[in-house]
KOLTOR-295101 format. One line per field, with one value per residue (C-alpha): residue in one letter; residue number from 1; x, y, z. Coordinates in pm, whole numbers, plus 32768, in hexadecimal, padded with zeros to 4 digits. Layout:
code (A_...)
pos (NUM_...)
X (X_...)
Y (Y_...)
Z (Z_...)
END
This chain:
code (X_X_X_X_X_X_X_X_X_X_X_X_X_X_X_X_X_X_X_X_X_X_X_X_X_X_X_X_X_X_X_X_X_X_X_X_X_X_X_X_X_X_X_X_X_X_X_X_X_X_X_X_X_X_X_X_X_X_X_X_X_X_X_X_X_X_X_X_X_X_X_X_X_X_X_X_X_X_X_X_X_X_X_X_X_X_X_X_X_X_X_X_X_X_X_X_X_X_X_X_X_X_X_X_X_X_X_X_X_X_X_X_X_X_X_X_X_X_X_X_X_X_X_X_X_X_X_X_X_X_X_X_X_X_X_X_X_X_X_X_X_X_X_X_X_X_X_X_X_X_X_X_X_X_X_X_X_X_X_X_X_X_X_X_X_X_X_X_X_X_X_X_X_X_X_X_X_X_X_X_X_X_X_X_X_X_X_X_X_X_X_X_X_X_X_X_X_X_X_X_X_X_X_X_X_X_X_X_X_X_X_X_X_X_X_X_X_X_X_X_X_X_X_X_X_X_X_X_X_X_X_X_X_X_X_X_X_X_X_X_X_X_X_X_X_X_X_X_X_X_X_X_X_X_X_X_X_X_X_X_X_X_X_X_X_X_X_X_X_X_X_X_X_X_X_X_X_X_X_X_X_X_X_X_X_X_X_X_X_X_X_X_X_X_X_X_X_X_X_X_X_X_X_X_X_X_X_X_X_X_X_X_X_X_X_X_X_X_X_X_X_X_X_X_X_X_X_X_X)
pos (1_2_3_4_5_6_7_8_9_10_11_12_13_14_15_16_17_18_19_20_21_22_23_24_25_26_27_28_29_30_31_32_33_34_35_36_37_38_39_40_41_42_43_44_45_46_47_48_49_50_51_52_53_54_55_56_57_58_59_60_61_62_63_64_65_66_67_68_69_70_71_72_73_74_75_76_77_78_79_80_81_82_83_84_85_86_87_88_89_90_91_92_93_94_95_96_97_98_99_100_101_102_103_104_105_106_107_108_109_110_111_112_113_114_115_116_117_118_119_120_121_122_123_124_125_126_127_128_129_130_131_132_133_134_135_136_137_138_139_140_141_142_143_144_145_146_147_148_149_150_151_152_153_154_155_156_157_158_159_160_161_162_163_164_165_166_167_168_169_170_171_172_173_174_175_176_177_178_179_180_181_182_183_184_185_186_187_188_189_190_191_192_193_194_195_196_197_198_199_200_201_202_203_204_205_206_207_208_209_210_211_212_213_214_215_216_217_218_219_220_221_222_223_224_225_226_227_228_229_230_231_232_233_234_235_236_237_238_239_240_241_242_243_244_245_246_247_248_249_250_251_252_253_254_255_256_257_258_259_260_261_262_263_264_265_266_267_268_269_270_271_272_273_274_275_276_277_278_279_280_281_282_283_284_285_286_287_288_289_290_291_292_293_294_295_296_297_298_299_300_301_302_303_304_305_306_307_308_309_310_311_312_313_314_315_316_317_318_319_320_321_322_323_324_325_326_327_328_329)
X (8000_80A8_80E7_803C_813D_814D_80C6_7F91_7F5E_7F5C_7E73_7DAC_7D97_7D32_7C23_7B7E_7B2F_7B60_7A13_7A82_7BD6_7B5C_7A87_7BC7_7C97_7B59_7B49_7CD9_7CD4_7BAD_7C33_7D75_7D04_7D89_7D7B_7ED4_7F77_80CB_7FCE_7F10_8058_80E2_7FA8_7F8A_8104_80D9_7F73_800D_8129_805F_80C9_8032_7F1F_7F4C_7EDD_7D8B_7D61_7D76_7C45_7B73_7B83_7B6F_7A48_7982_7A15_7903_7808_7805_7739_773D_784D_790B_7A00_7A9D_7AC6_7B56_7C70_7C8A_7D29_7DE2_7E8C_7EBD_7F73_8056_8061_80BC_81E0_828E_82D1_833E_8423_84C4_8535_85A5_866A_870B_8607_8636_855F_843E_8367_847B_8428_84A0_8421_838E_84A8_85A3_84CA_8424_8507_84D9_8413_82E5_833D_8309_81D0_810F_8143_80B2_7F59_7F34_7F34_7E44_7D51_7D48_7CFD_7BB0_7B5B_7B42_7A80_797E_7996_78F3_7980_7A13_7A7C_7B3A_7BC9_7C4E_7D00_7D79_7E0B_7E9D_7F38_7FAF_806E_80F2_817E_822C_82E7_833E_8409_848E_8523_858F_8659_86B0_874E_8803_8963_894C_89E4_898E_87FD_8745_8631_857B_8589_858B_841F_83D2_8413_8376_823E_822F_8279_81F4_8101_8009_7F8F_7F4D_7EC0_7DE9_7D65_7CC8_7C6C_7BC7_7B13_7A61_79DB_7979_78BE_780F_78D2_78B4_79CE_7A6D_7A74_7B03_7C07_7C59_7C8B_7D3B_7E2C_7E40_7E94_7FAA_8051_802A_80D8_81DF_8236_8218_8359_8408_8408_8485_8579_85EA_85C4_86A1_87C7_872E_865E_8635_8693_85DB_84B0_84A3_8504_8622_87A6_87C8_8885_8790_8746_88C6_891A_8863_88F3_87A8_87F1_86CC_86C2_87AB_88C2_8837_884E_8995_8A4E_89A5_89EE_8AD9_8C6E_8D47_8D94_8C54_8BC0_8CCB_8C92_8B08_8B75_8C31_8B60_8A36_8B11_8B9B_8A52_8B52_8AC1_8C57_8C56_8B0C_8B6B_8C20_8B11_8A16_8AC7_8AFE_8980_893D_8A6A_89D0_888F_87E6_8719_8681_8645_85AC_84C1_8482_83F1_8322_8287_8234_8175_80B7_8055_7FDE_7F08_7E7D_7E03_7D73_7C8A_7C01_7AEB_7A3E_7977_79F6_79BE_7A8B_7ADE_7B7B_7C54_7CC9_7D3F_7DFC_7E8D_7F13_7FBC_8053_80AC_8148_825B_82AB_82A5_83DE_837F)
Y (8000_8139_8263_83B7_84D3_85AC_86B9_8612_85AD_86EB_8748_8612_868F_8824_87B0_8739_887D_895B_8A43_8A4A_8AB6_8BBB_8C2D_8C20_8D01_8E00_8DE3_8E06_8F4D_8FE3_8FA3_9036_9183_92CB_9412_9405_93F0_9345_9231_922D_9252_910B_904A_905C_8FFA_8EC2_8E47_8E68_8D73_8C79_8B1C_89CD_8A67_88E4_8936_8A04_8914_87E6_889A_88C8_874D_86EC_87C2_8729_85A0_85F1_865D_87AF_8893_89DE_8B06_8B28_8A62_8B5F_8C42_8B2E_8AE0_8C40_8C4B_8B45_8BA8_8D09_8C87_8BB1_8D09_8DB5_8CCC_8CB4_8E34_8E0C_8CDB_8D90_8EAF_8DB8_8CD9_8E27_8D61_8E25_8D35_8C8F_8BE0_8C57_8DA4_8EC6_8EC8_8FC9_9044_9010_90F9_91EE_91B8_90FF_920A_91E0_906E_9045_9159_90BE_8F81_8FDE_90B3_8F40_8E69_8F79_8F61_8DB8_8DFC_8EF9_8DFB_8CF1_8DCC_8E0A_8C7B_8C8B_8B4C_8B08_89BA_8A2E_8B6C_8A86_8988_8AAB_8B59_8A4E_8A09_8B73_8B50_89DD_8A72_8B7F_8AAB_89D0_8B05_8B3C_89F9_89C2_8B1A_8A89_8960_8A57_89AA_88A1_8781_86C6_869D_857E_84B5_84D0_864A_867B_8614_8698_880B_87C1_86F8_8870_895E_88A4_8796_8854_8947_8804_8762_889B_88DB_8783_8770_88BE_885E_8724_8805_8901_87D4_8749_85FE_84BE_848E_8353_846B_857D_84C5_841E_8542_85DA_84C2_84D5_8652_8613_84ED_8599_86E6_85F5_8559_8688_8724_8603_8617_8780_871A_85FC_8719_87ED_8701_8646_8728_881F_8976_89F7_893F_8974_8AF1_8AED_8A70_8902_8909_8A51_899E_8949_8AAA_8B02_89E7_890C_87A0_8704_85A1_8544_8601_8566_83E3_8436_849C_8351_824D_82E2_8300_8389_8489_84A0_84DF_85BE_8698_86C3_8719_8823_889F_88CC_896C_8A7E_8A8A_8A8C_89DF_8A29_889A_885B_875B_86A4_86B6_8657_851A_84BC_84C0_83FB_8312_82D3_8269_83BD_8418_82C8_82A5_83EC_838C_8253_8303_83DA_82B9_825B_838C_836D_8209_8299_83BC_82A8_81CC_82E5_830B_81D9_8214_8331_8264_8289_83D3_84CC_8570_8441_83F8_8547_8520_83CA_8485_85AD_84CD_841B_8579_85EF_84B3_84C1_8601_86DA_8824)
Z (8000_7FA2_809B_808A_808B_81B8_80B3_803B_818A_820F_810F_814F_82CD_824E_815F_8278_832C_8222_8262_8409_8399_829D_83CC_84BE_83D8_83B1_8535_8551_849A_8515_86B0_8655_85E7_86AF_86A1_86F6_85AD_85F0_86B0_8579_8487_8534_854C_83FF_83C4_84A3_83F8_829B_8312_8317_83AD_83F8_8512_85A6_86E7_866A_8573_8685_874A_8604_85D3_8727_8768_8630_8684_87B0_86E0_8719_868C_86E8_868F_87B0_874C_8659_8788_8839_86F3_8720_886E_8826_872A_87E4_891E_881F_876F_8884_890D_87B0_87B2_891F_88C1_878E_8876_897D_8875_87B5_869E_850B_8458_8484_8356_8282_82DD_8389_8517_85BC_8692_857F_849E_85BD_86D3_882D_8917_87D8_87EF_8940_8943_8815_88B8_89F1_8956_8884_89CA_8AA9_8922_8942_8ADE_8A61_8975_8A9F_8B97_8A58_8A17_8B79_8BE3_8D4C_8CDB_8BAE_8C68_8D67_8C67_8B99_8CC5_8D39_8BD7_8BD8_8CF8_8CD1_8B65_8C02_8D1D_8BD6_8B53_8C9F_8CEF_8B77_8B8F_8CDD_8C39_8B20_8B0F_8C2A_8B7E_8CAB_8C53_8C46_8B5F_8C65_8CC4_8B42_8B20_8C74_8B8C_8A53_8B2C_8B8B_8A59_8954_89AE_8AC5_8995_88AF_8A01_8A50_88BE_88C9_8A37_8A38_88E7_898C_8AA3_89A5_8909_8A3C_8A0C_8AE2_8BE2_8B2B_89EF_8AB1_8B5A_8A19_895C_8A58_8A57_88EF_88CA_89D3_8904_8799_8867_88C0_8782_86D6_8781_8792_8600_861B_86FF_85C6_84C4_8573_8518_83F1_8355_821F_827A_810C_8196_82F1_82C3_83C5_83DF_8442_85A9_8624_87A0_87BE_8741_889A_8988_8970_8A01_8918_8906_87AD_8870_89F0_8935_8870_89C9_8A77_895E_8859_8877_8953_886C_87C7_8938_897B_884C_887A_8A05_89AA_8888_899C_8A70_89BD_88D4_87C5_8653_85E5_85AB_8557_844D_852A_860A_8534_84BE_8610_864F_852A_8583_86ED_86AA_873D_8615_85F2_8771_877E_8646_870B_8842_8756_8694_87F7_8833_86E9_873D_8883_87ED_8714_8810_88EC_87BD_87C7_8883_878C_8658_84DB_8433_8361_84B1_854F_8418_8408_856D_84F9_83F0_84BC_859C_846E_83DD_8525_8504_838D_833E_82B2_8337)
END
C-alpha cells in the first residue's frame, strides 16, 4: 500500500475543516484589530505568515469528533492559536530568533520592546476571548495551560548549556512547552462540546501525546532536517545550548569523543563544529532513538482515539498524528 506524502496529507487533514478554518482566519483578523497602529501593523505581519495553525486546527477537529455543533469553537481555535501566538514572539526575543517560517521575526524586523509588547496585547486578546467563551471549565484548563507553558520556557532556559540533563528532565520541559497547549486545544474542545468523560479524558490524552511527538520531530529536524523547508539553519537549539534528546542519547550511547564533542558544543552553545556534530548524532543512534520515542507518541495519540466512532473527524485526527512524525517541516 503506498504512503501519502506529508503534503497531501496535510492537505488531506485541511480539507476536512476547510469552512471552520476560513471562519478562524476571518475571526483571527477581526480580534486583532487596534487602533494602535504598530498593534495593528504587526498583527497583520504575523497573520500573513501563515504556518501550520496545528494547535487551532487540533480544537476544530476535536470539537466536531464530539459532535459539536455550535460556533464557539472558532473562538476557542482562536485562543489557541493566540497564546501559541503570543509565546513565539516571546521565544524569538528570548532565543536572539531572525527567522521564523522563512521569514523575518518580529523583533528582528521591529525590534524587541514591540516584540515583547505585541506579544503581550495578543495573550491579554486570547484571555477576553475566554471570559466571552463564558466557560469556568475552559478558563481553568487554559489558565492552567498558560502557566504550565511558561514554567516550560523557564526551566528549558534553565537547562541552556547544562550538558548534564537528562531524558528524563528533557521531556519533563517539552511535557511543559509544547505538549500542555496541544493537551489544552483538544481538552478544552471536548468541554466546549459537552463530551462524555471517557471522550474528554481521551482526547485529552491524545492532544498531550500528538504535543509530544510533535517536538520530538523538531528536535530530529533540527539535526536532520531541510533548512529551505523548515525556514531555519539546521543546528538552531544547539546554537542556544539546548540539551534535546539526539544530543542527550549521543552523550549516553555514542563515543567518547563523539560524547565529548556534543558536551562541549552545549556548553559553549557554539555550532563552530556542527558537522562534526551532526555526524556524531547520526553515528550514535540519537536520531533514530529520538524518532523511536516519537512513533511512540503517535501510537499513543492513536489509541486514545479509539473510543470516538469512524467519521472524517476521527481520520483527520489519525492523520495529524501521522503528519506530526513524518513530516519535513
Amino acid at each position: 500500500m503506498q504512503q501519502t506524502s506529508p503534503d497531501n496529507l496535510q492537505k488531506q487533514i485541511y480539507n476536512v475543516a476547510n469552512d471552520e478554518l476560513a471562519a478562524l482566519d476571518r475571526c483571527i483578523v477581526a480580534e486583532l484589530h487596534s487602533d494602535v497602529a504598530m498593534v495593528e501593523e504587526i498583527g497583520h505581519y504575523i497573520v500573513k505568515a501563515g504556518g501550520k495553525r496545528l494547535r487551532p486546527l487540533l480544537a476544530l477537529l476535536s470539537a466536531k469528533c464530539c459532535g459539536y455543533q455550535g460556533d464557539a469553537h472558532i473562538k476557542l481555535a482562536a485562543i489557541i492559536e493566540f497564546l501559541h501566538t503570543a509565546t513565539l514572539l516571546h521565544d524569538d526575543v528570548v532565543d536572539v530568533s531572525d527567522l521564523r517560517r522563512g521569514r523575518e521575526t518580529v523583533n528582528s524586523r521591529w525590534g524587541n520592546a514591540p516584540s515583547v509588547l505585541v506579544g503581550d496585547f495578543i495573550y491579554t486578546r486570547s484571555f477576553q476571548l475566554m471570559v466571552s467563551l463564558d466557560n469556568m471549565g475552559i478558563m481553568n484548563i487554559l489558565a492552567t495551560a498558560s502557566n504550565q507553558l511558561a514554567e516550560g520556557e523557564v526551566m528549558q532556559l534553565a537547562r541552556a548549556g547544562d550538558a548534564t540533563t537528562s531524558e528524563e528532565q528533557y521531556f519533563e520541559v517539552i511535557k511543559r512547552k509544547t505538549g500542555t497547549l496541544f493537551e489544552a486545544a483538544s481538552h478544552t474542545a471536548a468541554v466546549l462540546a459537552g463530551a462524555s468523560t471517557e471522550q474528554e479524558q481521551a482526547l485529552q490524552n491524545y492532544g498531550a501525546h500528538l504535543g509530544l511527538a510533535y517536538q520530538l520531530v523538531d528536535d530530529v529536524l533540527d539535526y536532520d532536517g531541510d533548512e529551505q523547508e523548515m525556514g531555519k539553519a539546521l543546528g538552531a537549539d544547539l546554537a542556544e545550548g539546548k540539551p534535546t534528546l539526539p544530543l542527550i542519547y549521543t552523550m549516553k550511547m555514542g563515543s567518547k569523543d563523539d560524547a565529548a564533542l556534543v558536551d562541549s558544543a552545549i556548553r559553549a552553545g557554539d555550532i563552530k563544529n556542527l558537522e562534526q556534530i551532526l555526524a556524531a548524532v547520526k553515528r550514535s543512534g540519537g536520531i533514530e532513538y529520538t524518532r523511536k520515542k516519537a512513533f511512540e507518541h503517535r501510537d499513543l495519540a492513536d489509541q486514545a482515539m479509539s473510543v470516538f466512532d469512524e467519521s472524517p473527524y476521527k481520520s483527520a485526527m489519525l492523520d495529524l498524528a501521522e503528519f506530526s512524525i513524518c513530516r519535513a517541516y
